[in-house]
C-alpha positions as CSV (number, residue, x, y, z in Angstrom):
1,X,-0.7,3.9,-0.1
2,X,1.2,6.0,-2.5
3,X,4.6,5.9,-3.5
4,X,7.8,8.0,-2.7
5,X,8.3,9.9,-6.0
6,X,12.0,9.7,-8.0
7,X,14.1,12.6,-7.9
8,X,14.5,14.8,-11.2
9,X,11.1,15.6,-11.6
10,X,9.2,12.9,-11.8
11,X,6.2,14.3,-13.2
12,X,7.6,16.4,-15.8
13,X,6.3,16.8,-19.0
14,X,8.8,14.9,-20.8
15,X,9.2,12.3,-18.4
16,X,5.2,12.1,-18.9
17,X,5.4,11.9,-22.6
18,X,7.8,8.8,-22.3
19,X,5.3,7.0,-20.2
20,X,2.5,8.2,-22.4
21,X,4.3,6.6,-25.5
22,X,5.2,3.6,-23.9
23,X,1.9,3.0,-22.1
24,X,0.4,3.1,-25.9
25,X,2.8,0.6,-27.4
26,X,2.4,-1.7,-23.8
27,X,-1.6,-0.8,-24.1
28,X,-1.3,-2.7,-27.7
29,X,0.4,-5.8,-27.1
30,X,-2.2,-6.4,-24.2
31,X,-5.2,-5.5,-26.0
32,X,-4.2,-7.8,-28.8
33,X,-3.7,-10.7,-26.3
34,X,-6.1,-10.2,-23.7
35,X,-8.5,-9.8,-26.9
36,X,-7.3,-13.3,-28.3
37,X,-8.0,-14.6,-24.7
38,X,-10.9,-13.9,-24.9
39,X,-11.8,-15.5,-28.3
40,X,-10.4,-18.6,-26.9
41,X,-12.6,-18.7,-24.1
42,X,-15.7,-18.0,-25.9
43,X,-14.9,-21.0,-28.4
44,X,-14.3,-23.2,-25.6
45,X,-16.9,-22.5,-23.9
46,X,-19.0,-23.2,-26.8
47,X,-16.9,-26.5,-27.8
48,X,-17.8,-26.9,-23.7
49,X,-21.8,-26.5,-24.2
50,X,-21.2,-28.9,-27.5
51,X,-19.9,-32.0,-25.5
52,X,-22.6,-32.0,-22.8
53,X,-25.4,-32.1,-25.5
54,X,-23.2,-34.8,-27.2
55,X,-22.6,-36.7,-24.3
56,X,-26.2,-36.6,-23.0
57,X,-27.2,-38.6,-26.3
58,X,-24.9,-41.6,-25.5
59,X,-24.8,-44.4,-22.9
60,X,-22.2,-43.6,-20.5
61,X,-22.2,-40.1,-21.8
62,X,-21.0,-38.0,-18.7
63,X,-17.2,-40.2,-18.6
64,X,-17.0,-37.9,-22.2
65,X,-16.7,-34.7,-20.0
66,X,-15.5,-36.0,-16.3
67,X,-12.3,-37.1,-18.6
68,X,-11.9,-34.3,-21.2
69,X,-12.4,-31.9,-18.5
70,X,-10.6,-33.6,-15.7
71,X,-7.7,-33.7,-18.2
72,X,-7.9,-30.0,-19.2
73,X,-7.2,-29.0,-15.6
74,X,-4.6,-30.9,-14.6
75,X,-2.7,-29.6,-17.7
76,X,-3.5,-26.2,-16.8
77,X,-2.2,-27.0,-13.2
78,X,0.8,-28.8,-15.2
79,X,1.7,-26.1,-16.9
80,X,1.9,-23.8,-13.6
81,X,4.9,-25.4,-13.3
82,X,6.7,-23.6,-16.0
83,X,5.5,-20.5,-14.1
84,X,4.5,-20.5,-10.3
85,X,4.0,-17.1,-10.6
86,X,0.3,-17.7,-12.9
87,X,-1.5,-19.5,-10.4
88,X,-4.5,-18.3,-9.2
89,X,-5.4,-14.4,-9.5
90,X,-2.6,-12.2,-11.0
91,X,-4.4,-9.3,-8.4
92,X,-2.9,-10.0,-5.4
93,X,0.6,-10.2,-6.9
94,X,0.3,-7.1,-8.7
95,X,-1.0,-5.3,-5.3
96,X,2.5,-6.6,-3.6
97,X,4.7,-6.0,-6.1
98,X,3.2,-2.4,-6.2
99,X,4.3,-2.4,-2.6
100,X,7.7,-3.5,-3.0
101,X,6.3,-6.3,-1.3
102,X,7.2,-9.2,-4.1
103,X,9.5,-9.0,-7.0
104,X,8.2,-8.6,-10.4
105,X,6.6,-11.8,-12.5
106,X,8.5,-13.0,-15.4
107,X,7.6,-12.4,-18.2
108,X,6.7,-16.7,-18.6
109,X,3.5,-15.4,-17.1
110,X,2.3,-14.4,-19.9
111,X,2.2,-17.7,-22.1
112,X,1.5,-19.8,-19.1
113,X,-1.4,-17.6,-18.1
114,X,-2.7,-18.0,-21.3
115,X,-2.7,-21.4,-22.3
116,X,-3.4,-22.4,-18.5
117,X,-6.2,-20.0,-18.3
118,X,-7.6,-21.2,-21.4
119,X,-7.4,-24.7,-20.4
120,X,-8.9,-24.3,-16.4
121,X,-11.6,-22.5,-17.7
122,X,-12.3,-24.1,-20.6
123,X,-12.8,-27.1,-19.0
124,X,-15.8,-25.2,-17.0
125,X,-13.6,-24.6,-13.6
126,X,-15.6,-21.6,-12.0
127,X,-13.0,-18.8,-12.5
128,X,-12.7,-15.5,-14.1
129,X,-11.2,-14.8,-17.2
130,X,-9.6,-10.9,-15.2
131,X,-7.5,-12.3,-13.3
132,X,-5.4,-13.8,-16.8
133,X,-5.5,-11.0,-18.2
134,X,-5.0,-7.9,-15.6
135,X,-1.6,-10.2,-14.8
136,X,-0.5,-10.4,-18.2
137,X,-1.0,-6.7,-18.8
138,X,0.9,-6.0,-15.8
139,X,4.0,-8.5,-17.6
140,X,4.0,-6.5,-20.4
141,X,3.8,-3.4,-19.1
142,X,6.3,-4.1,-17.0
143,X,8.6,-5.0,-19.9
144,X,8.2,-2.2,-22.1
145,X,9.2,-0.1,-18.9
146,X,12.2,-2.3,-18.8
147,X,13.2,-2.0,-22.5
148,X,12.9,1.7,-22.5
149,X,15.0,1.7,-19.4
150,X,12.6,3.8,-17.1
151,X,13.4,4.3,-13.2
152,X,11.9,2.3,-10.6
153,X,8.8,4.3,-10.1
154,X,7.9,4.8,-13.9
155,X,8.1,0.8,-14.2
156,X,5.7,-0.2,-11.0
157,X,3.4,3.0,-13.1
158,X,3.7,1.0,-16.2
159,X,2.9,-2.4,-14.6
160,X,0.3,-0.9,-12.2
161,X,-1.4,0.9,-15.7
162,X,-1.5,-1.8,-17.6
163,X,-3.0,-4.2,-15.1
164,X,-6.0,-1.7,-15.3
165,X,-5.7,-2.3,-19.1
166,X,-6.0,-5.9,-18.7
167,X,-8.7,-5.4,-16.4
168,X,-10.3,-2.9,-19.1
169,X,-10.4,-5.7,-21.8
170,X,-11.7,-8.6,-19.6
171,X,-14.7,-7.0,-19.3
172,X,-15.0,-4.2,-22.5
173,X,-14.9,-1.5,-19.6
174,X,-12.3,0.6,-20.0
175,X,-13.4,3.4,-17.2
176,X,-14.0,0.4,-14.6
177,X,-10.3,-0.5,-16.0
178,X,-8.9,2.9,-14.7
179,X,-11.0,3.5,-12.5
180,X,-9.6,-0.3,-10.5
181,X,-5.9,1.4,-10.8
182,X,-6.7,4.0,-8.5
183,X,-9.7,2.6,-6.2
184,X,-8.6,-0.9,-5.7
185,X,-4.3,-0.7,-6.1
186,X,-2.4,2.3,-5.9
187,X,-5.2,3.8,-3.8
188,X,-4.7,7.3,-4.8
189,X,-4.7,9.8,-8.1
190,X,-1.5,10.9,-9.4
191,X,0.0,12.3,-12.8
192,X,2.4,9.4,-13.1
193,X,-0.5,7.2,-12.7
194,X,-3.1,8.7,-14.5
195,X,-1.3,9.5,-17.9
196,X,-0.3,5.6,-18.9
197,X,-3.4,4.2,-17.2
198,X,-6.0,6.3,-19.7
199,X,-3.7,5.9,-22.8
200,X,-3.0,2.0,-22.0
201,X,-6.3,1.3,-21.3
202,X,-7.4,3.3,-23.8
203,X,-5.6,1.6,-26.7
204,X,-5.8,-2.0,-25.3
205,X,-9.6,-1.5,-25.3
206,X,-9.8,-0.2,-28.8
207,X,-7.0,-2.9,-29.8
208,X,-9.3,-6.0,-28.4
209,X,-12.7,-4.5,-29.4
210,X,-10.5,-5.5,-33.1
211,X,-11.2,-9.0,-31.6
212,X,-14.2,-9.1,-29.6
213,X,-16.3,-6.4,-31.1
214,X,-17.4,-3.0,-29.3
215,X,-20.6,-4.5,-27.9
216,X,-20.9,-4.7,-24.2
217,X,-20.3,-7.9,-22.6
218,X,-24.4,-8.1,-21.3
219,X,-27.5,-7.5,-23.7
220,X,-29.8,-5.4,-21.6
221,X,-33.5,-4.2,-22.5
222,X,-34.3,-0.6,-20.8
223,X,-34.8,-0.6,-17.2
224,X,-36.8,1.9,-15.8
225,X,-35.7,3.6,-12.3
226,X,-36.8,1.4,-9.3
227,X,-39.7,3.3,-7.0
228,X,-37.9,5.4,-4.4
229,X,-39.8,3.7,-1.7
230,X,-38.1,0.7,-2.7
231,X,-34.7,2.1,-1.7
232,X,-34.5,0.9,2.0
233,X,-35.3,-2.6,0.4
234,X,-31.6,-2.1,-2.0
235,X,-30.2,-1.2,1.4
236,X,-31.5,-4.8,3.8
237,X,-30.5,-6.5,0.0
238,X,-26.7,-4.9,0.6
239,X,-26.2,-6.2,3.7
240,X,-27.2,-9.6,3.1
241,X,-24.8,-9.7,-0.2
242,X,-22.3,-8.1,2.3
243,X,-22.9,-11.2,5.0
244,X,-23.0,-13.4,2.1
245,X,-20.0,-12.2,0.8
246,X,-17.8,-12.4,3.5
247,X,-18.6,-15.8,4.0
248,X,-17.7,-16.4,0.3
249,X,-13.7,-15.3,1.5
250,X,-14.0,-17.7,4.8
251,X,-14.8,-20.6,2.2
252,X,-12.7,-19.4,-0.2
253,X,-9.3,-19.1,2.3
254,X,-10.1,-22.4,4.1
255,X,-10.5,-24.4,1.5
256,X,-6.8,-22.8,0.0
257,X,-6.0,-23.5,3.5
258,X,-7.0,-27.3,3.0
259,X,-5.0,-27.1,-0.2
260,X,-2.3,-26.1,1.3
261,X,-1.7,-29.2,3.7
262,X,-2.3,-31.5,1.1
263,X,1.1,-30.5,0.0
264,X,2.5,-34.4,-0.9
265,X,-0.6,-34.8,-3.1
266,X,0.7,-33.2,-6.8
267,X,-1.0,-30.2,-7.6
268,X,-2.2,-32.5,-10.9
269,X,-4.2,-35.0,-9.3
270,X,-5.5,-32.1,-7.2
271,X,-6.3,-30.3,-10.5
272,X,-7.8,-33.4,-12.4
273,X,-9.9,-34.2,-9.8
274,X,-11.4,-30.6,-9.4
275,X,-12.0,-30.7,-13.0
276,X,-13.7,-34.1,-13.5
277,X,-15.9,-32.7,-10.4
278,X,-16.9,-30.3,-12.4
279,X,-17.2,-32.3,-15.8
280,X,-19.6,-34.1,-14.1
281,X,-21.9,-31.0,-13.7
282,X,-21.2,-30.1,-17.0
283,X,-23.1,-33.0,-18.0
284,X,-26.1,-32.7,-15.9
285,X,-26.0,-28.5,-16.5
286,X,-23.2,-26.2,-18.1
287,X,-25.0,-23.7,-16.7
288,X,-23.8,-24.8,-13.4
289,X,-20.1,-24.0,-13.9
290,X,-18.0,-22.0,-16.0
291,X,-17.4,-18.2,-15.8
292,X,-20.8,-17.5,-15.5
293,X,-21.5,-14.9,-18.5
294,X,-24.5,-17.3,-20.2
295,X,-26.0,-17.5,-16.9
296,X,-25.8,-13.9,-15.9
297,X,-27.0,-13.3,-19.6
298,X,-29.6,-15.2,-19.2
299,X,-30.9,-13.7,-15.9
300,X,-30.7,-10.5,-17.0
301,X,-32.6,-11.0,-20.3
302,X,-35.3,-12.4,-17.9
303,X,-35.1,-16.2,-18.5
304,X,-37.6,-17.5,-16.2
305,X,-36.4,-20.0,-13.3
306,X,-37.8,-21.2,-10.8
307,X,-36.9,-20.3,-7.3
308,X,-35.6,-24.1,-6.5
309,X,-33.5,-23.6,-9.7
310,X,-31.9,-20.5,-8.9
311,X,-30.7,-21.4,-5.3
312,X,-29.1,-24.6,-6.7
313,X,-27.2,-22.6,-8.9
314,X,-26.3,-20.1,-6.0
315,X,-25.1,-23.1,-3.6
316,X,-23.3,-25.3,-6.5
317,X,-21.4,-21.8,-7.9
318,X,-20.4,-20.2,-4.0
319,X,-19.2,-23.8,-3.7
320,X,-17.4,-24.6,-7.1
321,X,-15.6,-21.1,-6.9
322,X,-13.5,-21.3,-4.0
323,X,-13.0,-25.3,-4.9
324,X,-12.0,-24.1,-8.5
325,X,-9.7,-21.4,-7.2
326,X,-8.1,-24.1,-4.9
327,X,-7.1,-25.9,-8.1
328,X,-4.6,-23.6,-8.0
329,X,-5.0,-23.0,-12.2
330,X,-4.8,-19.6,-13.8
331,X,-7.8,-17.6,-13.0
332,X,-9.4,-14.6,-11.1
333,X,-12.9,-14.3,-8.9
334,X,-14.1,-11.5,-10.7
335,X,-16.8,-13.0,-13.3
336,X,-18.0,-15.8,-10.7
337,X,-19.4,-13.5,-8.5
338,X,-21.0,-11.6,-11.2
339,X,-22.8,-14.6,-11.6
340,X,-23.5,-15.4,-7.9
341,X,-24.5,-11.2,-7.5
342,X,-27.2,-11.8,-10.3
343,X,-28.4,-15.1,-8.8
344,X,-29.0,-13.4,-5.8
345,X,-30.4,-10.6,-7.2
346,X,-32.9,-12.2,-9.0
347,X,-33.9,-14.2,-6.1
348,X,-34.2,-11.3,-3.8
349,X,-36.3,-9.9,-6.6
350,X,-38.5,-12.5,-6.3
351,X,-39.2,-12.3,-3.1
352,X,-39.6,-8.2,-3.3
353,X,-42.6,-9.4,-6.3
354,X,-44.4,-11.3,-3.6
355,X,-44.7,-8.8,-1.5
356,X,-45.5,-6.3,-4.1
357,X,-47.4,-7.9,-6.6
358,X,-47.0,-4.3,-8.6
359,X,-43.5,-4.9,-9.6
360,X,-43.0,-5.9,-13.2
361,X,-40.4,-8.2,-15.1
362,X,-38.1,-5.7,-15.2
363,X,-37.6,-5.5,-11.9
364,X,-36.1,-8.8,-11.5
365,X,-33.4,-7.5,-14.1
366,X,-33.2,-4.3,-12.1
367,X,-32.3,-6.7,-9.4
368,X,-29.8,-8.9,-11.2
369,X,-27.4,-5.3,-11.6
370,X,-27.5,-4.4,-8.6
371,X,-26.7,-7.6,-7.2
372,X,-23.6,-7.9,-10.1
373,X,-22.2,-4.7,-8.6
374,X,-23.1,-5.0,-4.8
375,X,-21.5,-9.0,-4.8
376,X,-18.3,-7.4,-5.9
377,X,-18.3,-4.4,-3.6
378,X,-18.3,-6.9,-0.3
379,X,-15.8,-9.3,-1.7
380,X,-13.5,-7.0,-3.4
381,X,-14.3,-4.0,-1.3
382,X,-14.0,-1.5,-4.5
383,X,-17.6,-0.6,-4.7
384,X,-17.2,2.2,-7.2
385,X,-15.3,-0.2,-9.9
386,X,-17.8,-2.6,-9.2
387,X,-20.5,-0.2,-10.0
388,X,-19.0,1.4,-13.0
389,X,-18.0,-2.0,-14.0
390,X,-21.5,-3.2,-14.4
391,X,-22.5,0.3,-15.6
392,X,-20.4,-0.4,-18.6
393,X,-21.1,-4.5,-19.2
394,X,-24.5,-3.3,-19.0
395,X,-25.2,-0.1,-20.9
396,X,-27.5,0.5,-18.0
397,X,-27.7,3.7,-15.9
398,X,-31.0,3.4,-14.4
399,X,-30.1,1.7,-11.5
400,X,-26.9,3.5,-10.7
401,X,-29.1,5.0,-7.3
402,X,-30.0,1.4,-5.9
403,X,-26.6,-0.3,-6.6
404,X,-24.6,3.0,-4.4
405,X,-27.3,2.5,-1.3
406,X,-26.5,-1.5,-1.6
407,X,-22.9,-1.7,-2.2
408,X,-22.6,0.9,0.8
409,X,-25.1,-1.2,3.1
410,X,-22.8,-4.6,1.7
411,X,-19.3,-2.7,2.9
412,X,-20.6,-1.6,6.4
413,X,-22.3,-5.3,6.7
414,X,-18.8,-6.7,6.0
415,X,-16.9,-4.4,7.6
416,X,-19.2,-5.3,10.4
417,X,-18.0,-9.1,10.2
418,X,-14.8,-7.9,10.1
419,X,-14.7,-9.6,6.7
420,X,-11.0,-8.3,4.9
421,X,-11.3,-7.6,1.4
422,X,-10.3,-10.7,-0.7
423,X,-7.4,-10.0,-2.5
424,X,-5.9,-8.3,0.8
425,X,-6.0,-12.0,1.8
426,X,-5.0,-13.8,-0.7
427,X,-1.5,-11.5,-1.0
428,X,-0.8,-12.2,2.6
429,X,-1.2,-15.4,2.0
430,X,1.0,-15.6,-1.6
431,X,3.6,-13.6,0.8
432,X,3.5,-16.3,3.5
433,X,3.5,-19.7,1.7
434,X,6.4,-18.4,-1.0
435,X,9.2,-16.3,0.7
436,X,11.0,-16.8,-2.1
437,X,8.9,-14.4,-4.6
438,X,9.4,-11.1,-1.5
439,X,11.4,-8.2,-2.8
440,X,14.4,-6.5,-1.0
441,X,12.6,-3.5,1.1
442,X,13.5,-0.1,-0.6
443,X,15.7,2.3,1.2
444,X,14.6,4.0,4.1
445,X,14.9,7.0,2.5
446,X,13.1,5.8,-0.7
447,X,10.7,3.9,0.5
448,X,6.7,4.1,0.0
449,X,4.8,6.3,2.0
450,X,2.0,5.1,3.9
């Protein structure tokens, strides 16, 4: 759906050369945060690991993280209240306020999002660290557009731009970054678009690698290319990540749905008792919860599991997601289905090895890609930013055949089910359940195109 374009020449150079400078200075300010995010994370999660080992060695061990982490969340759902807009995914707002459909966030998202974020998943709630961080790259895109005084179109470019910035730094991908701008959001390629997406992204990337480092997110080994006979096998492995994913978003909205009517229960005791749910796994296996990054690393260095193993982790993380999202804490869906992609992966792997023998090790890890990339093409439904995504996290190319036949077999299949794409969902619903947040419609003669 694109956008009705200001008059005055929109696209003209200099006009383009304002959003280019401003789109470097917003591109800054979110790599430098979404980079400290992510430092955060990683020393919780390793504070995380640290109390289950501590807790295992002492009697009554697992109250030590059913209370820290119990706690954690319902502070992050606590401090929602500063800022309803930083609940849950920043995606689906950005999507409608692109559309004209909800007014822009404050810019309280951004604190919020970050301390809350830190604190939900932190305490080992199964959410993703994008969603954080593509909203607050939209807040301060948005106001740099403001303080320069752009029009109404360059600011929802800014915003829009620098959401794929955010996006860019979550996962050290700054082509999946752009690339999400135009597949997944605006849905189309323009100048006005393209300009301040590649330079914020750009700069954020660089800015945060300051940070994190300019590794990729996943150690890989070479893969070599999977047989070609193989390929209608990538294609039957699609469409059951595409069934399996659109049964991930019918868990996933009823159990917001179940949220929803337990409106006189305080979203805190909802919260804490999510999180001590999940502190309790953290004691018997941090594995189990969390983001999912060790796991996935894990699995894709070829850790051995055993098949009982790996499906307890698939059942316990499609479960804990949607439950965690309900929390209604800062976080995305992104990295969890990473995880739940290379679970499945491996295990279809498995099952391809006992068939034929002949396969080696590394096509279990072969396996574990293409399911990062096909999961997110049938929940998401942008199956060339999931690819390129995982391309980039990776460092791996080898496979780039495979994951295109499975993420096309895992769109028909959910197509099929008549499965809508995720965040299309959860925007509807954002719309429905808080009228307050809609924007005034634009001008009929203004208005964006369809």
């Amino acid at each position: 759906m694109a956008r009705a374009k200001d008059s005055g020449g929109a696209n003209a150079p200099g006009n383009l050369l304002v959003l280019g400078v401003a789109a470097i200075l917003a591109g800054a300010g979110t790599g430098f945060v979404g980079g400290a995010f992510r430092w955060v994370l990683h020393e919780l999660d390793r504070l995380r690991s640290g109390l289950s080992g501590w807790a295992q060695d002492i009697p009554g061990g697992i109250l030590a993280p059913v209370l820290v982490c119990g706690a954690a969340a319902a502070l992050a759902v606590a401090l929602v209240r500063f800022s309803p807009r930083s609940a849950g995914s920043g995606i689906g707002q950005v999507e409608a306020v692109y559309r004209n459909q909800m007014m822009p966030p404050p810019l309280s998202v951004i604190p919020v999002r970050f301390a809350g974020g830190s604190l939900a998943i932190g305490a080992g709630l199964v959410l993703g660290r994008e969603g954080p961080t593509i909203h607050m790259g939209s807040a301060i895109g948005l106001a740099v557009a403001r303080t320069a005084r752009m029009g109404r179109d360059d600011v929802a470019a800014m915003q829009i731009a620098l959401s794929g910035a955010g996006l860019a730094v979550a996962f050290n991908a700054p082509v999946g970054g752009s690339l999400f701008v135009f597949e997944e959001v605006t849905k189309s390629f323009r100048w006005r678009m393209v300009v301040p997406t590649l330079l914020g992204v750009a700069v954020a990337v660089g800015c945060a690698r300051l940070i994190i480092g300019d590794k990729p997110d996943f150690s890989v080994s070479a893969v070599s290319n999977p047989p070609l006979f193989l390929l209608p096998l990538f294609a039957v492995f699609g469409a059951l990540l595409g069934l399996l994913g659109a049964g991930y978003n019918v868990v996933l909205m009823r159990l917001l749905a179940v949220a929803d009517g337990l409106h006189r229960l305080p979203g805190t005791v909802r919260g804490g008792v999510i999180g001590a749910a999940v502190g309790a796994v953290v004691f018997v296996d941090p594995l189990a919860v969390g983001g999912g990054d060790a796991l996935t690393q894990l699995l894709l260095a070829g850790q051995a599991f055993t098949v009982p193993a790996l499906l307890a982790y698939l059942a316990i993380r499609f479960l804990a997601g949607p439950l965690s999202y309900a929390a209604a804490a800062p976080g995305g869906l992104f990295a969890p289905l990473l995880a739940l992609g290379a679970l499945a992966g491996v295990l279809f792997g498995e099952a391809c090895r006992w068939v034929f023998p002949q396969l080696g090790d590394q096509f279990g890890t072969a396996m574990a890609i293409v399911g990062m990339s096909t999961m997110f093409a049938a929940v998401v439904r942008a199956p060339f930013t999931g690819i390129v995504l995982i391309i980039e996290m990776t460092a791996i190319t080898t496979v780039t055949v495979p994951m295109l036949v499975a993420a096309g077999a895992a769109v028909l299949a959910a197509m099929a089910v008549r499965s809508a794409p995720v965040y299309d969902s959860l925007r509807e619903r954002s719309l429905r359940i808080n009228p307050g947040w809609k924007a005034e419609p634009f001008p009929p003669s203004r208005g964006p195109k369809s």
